[in-house]
C-alpha positions as CSV (number, residue, x, y, z in Angstrom):
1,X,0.0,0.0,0.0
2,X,1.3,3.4,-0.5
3,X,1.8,5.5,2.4
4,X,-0.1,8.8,1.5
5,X,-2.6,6.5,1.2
6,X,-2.4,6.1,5.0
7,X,-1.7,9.9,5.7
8,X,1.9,10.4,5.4
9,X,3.2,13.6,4.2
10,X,6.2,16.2,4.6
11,X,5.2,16.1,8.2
12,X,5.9,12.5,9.1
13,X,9.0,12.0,6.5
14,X,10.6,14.6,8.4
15,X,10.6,13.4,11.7
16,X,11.4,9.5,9.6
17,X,14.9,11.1,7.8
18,X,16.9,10.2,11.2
19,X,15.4,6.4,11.2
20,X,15.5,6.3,7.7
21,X,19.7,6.6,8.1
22,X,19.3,3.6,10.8
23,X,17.1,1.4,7.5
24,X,14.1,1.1,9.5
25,X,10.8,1.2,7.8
26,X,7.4,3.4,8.5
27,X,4.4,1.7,8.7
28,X,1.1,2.8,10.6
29,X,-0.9,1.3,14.0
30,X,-4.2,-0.3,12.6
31,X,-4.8,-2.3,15.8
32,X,-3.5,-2.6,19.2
33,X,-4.2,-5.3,21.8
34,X,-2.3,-6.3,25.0
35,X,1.3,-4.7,24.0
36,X,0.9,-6.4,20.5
37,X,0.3,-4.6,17.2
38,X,-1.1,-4.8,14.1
39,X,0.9,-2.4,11.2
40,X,-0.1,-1.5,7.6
41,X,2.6,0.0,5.3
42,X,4.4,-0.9,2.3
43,X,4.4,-4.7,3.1
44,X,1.1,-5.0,3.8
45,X,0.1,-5.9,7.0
46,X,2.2,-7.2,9.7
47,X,2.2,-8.2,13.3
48,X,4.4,-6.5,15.8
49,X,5.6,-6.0,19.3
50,X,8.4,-2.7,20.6
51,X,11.9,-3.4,21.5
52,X,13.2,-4.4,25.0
53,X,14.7,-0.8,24.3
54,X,11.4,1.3,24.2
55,X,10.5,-0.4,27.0
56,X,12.9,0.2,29.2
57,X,13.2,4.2,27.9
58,X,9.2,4.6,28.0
59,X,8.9,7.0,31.2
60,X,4.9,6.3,30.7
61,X,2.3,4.5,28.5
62,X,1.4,7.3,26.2
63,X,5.1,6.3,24.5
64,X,3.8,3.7,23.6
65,X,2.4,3.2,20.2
66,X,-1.7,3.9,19.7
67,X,-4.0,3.4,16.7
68,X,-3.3,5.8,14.2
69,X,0.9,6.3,15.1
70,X,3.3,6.0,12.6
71,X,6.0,3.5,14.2
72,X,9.6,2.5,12.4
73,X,10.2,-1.4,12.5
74,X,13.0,-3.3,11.4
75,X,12.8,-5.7,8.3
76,X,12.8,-8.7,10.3
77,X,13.7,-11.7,9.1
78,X,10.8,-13.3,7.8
79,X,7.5,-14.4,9.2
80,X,6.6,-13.9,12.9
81,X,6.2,-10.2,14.6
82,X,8.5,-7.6,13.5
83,X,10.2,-5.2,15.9
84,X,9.2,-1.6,16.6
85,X,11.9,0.5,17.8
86,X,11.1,4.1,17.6
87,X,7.4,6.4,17.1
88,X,7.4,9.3,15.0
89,X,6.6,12.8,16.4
90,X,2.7,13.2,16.6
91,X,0.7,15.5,14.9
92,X,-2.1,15.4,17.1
93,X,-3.4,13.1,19.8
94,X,-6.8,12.1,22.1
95,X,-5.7,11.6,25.2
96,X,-7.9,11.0,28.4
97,X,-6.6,10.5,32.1
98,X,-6.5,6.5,33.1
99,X,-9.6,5.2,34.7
100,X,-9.7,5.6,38.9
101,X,-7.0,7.8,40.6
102,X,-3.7,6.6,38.5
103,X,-2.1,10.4,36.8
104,X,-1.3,9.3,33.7
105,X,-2.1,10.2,29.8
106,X,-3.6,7.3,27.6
107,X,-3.5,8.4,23.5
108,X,-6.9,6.9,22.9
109,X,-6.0,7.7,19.2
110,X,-3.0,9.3,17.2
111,X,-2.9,11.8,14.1
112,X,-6.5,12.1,13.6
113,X,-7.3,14.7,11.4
114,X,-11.1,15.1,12.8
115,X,-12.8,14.0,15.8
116,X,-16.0,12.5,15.7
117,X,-17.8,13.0,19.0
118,X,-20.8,10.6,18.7
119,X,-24.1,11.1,21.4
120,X,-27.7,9.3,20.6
121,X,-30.4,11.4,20.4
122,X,-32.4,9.8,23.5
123,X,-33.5,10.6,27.6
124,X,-29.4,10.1,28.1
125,X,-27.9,12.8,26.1
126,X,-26.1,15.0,27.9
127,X,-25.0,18.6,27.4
128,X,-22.5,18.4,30.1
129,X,-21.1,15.1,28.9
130,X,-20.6,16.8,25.2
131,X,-18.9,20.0,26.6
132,X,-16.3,17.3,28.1
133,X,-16.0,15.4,25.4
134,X,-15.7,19.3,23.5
135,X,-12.5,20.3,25.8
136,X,-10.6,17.0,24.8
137,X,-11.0,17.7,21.3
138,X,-10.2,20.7,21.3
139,X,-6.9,19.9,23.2
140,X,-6.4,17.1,20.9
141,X,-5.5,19.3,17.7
142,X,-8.1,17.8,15.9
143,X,-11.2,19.3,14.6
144,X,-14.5,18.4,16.0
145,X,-17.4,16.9,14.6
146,X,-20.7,16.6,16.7
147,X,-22.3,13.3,16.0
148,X,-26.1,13.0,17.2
149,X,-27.0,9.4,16.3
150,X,-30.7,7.6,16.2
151,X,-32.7,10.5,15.2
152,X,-35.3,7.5,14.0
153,X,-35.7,7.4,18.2
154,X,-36.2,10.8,19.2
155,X,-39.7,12.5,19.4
156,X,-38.3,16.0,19.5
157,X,-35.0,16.5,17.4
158,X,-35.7,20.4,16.9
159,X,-35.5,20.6,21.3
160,X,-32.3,18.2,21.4
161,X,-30.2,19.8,18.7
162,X,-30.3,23.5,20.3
163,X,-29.1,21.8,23.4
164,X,-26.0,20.4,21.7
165,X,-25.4,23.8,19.6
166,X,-25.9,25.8,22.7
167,X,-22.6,24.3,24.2
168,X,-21.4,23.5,20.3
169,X,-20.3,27.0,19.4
170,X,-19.7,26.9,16.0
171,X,-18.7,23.3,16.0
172,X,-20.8,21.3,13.1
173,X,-23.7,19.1,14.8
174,X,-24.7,17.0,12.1
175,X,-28.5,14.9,13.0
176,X,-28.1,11.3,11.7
177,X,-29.9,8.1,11.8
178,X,-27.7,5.2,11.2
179,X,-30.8,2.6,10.9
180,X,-32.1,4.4,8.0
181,X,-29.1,5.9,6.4
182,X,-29.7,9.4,7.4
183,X,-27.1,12.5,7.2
184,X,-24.2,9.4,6.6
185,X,-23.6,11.5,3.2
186,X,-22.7,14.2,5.6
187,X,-20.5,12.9,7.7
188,X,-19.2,11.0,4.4
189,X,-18.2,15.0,3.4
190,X,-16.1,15.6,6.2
191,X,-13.8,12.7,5.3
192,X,-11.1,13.0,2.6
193,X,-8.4,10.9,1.0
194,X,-5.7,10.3,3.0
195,X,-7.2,11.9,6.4
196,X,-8.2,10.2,9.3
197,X,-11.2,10.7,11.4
198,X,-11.9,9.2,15.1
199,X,-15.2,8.4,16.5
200,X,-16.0,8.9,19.9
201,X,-18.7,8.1,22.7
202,X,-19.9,6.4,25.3
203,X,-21.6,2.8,24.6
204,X,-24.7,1.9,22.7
205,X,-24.3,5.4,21.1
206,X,-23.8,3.6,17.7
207,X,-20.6,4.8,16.3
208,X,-20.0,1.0,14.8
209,X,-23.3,1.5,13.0
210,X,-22.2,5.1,11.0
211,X,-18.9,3.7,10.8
212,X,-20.9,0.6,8.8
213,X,-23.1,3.0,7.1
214,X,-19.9,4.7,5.4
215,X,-18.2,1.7,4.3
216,X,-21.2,0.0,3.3
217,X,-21.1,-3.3,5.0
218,X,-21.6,-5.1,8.8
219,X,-17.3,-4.7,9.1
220,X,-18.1,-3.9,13.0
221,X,-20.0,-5.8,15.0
222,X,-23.3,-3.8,16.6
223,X,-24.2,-4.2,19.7
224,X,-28.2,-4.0,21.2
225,X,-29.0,-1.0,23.7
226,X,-30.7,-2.1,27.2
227,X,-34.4,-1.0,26.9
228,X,-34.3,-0.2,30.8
229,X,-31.8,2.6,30.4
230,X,-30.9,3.1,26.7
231,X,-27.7,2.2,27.3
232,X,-25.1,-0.3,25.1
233,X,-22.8,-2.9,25.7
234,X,-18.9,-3.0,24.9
235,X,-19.0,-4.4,21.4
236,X,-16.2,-2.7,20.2
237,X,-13.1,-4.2,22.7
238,X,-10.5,-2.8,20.8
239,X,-9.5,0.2,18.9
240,X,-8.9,-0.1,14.9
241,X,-8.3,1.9,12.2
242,X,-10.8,1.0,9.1
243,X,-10.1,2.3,5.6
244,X,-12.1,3.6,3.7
245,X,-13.8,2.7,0.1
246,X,-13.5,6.5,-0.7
247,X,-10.0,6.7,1.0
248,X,-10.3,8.5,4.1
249,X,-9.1,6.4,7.7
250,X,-11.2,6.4,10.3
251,X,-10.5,4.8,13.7
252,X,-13.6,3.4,15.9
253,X,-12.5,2.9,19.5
254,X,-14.6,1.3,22.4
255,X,-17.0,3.0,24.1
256,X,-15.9,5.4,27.2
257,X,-18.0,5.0,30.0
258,X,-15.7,7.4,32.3
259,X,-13.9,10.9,30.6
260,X,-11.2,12.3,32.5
261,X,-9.4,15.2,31.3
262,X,-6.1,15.7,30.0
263,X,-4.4,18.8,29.6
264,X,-4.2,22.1,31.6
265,X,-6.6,25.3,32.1
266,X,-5.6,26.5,28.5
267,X,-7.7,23.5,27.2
268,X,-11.1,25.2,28.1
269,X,-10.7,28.0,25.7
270,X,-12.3,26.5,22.6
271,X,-15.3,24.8,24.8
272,X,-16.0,27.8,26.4
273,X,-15.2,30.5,24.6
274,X,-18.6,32.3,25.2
275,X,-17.3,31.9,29.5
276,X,-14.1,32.9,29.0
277,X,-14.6,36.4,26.8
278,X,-16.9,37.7,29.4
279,X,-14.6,36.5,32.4
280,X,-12.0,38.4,30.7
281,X,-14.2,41.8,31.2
282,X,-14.6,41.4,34.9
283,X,-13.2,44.0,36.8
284,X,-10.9,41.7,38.3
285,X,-8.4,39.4,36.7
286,X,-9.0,36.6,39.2
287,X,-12.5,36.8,39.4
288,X,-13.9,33.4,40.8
289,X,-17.4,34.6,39.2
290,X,-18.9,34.1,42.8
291,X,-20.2,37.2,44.6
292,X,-17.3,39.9,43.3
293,X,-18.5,43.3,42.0
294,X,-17.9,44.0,38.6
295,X,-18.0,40.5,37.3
296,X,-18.9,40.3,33.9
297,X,-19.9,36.7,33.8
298,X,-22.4,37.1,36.3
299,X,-23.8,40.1,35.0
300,X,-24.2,38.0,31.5
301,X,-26.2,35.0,33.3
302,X,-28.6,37.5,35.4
303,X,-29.3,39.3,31.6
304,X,-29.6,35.7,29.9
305,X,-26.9,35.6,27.5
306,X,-25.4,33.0,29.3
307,X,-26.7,30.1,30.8
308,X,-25.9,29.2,34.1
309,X,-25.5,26.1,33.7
310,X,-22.4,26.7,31.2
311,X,-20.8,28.4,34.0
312,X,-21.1,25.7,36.6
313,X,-19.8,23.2,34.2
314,X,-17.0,25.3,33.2
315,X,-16.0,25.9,36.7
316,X,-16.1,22.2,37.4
317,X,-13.7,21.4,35.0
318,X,-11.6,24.2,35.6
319,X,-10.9,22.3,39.3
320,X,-10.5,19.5,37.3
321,X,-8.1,20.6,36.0
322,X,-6.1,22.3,38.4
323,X,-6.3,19.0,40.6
324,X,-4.6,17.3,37.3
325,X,-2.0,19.7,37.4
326,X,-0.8,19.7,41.1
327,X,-0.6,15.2,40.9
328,X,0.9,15.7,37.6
329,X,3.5,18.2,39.5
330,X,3.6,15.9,42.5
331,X,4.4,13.0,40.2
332,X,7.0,14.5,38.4
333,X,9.4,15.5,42.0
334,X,8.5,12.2,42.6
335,X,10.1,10.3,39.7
336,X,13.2,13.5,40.0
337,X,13.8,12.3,42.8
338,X,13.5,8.4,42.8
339,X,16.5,9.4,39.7
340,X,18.1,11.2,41.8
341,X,18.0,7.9,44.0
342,X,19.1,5.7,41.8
343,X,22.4,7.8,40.6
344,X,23.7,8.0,44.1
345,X,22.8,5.0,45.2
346,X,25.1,4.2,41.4
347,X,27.7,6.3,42.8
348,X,28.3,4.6,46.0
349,X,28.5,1.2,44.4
350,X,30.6,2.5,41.7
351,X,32.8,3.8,44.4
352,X,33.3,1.5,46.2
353,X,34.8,-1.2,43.8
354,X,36.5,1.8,42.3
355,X,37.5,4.8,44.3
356,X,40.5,5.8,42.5
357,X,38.7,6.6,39.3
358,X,35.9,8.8,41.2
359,X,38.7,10.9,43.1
């Protein structure tokens, strides 16, 4: 296969000239399952697994390899897994915080040119969850897409749709219907050759059904929703990236039933823009929007040009994120100085057999 075909460009074959030297090959992460991957480049498909190497350099699991990365390999030498020694730079990334209290990044999906944030138009669609899901994509470098799915289900699509645009802002909300083919030609037109799109959402929301709808067969495996709560089950187990008939990539990933933030307070600009204009005319600069005179965003919510609501969520993830940032500063001394540690606890040894060479 060719690689522009899979996205490369000037971008990746720069950051490749240095392995190129080494005669490593580029190939891109299709699948990924239980540190063992699945690559696509010019000799077809192949199964591999990284060096001893990267594992012992990787300082977390977000140097690992994820769907959509372009890796370098060896050539091998002949059937069984190749190696993968090095990933190039990335051009953009979806990361999320690991489930429970662990601080670290997981790259749900790599070098996606658009980010497809599917909900199901239902009771469970939620505004807030949206704006999350909003700030991550945002932070990613992608451009969002705003997926509401099963339009065939809801009674009042007019009601649901200004909810989503009202914490969209400006970000395309496309109205589809999976089941009976509906608005897949639009989100068909946001894909091109050689670009690669992610789908995103919690279970049962259907993205395995659009994704089927825009290749034209079952190639994902659909999963019922619960009647009780309109809710899905984990069909999708892995993440993958499909290929399109047209050309475009797209990558479906499993469905994310908790969506913790990554990133720092500059990652709620684009999701809140309409917030953080009017915070920026209070009279002062660090307004908490409580009870302070002269604060702008208050005096937008008591006139109604900004809901309230917006606020509180945007507040909530601000703490959010200021929580990330002090464990991710608390983890970082920590690992200094476990280093710091392990070099003197080197230089005593090393001393020790060897004290001449050290004075």
């Amino acid at each position: 296969m060719d690689l522009t075909d899979l996205g490369w460009d000037d971008f990746f074959e720069q950051g490749f000239s240095e392995y190129k030297r080494q005669g490593l090959i580029p190939a891109r992460v299709v699948r990924e399952h239980r540190a063992r991957y699945a690559i696509v480049g010019t000799r077809g498909e192949l199964s591999a697994k990284v060096s001893g190497k990267m594992i012992h350099a990787a300082g977390s699991r977000a140097d690992f390899p994820a769907v959509g990365d372009w890796v370098c390999f060896d050539g091998g030498l002949g059937g069984g897994e190749v190696v993968i020694h090095a990933v190039l730079p990335r051009r953009s990334k979806f990361s999320r915080k690991v489930a429970m209290t662990k601080t670290e990044e997981q790259v749900v999906a790599a070098n996606v040119d658009t980010v497809f944030l599917v909900s199901a138009l239902g009771g469970n669609l939620n505004p807030r969850r949206v704006e999350r899901y909003v700030t991550l994509a945002w932070e990613s470098g992608a451009s969002p897409v705003i997926i509401l799915n099963k339009a065939d289900l809801c009674t009042d699509i007019a009601a649901r749709l200004s909810d989503v645009e009202a914490v969209a802002h400006g970000i395309p909300v496309l109205v589809v219907s999976a089941l009976m083919g509906e608005g897949v030609d639009e989100v068909r037109s946001c894909l091109a050759e050689g670009k690669t799109a992610a789908f995103l959402g919690s279970s049962g929301v259907g993205k395995s059904s659009v994704i089927n709808c825009l290749v034209g067969e079952d190639l994902l495996e659909v999963g019922e929703v619960r009647a009780w709560d309109g809710k899905g089950r984990h069909i999708t187990t892995t993440r993958e990236l499909v290929i399109l008939p047209s050309g475009g990539m797209i990558i479906d990933t499993p469905g994310m039933r908790e969506i913790q933030l990554w990133g720092d307070e500059t990652s709620l600009g684009g999701s809140f823009e309409d917030v953080e204009d009017r915070a920026r005319q209070c009279r002062f600069r660090d307004c908490s929007h409580k009870s302070e005179p002269g604060c702008a965003v208050k005096e937008a919510i008591e006139a109604g040009s900004l809901d309230a609501a917006r606020l509180k969520s945007y507040l909530k993830l601000q703490r959010e994120l200021e929580s990330l940032a002090v464990r991710k500063d608390q983890k970082a001394r920590l690992h200094e100085k476990s280093k710091w540690k392990k070099i003197a606890k080197w230089s005593r040894q090393y001393s020790k057999h060897d004290p001449k060479r050290l004075g």
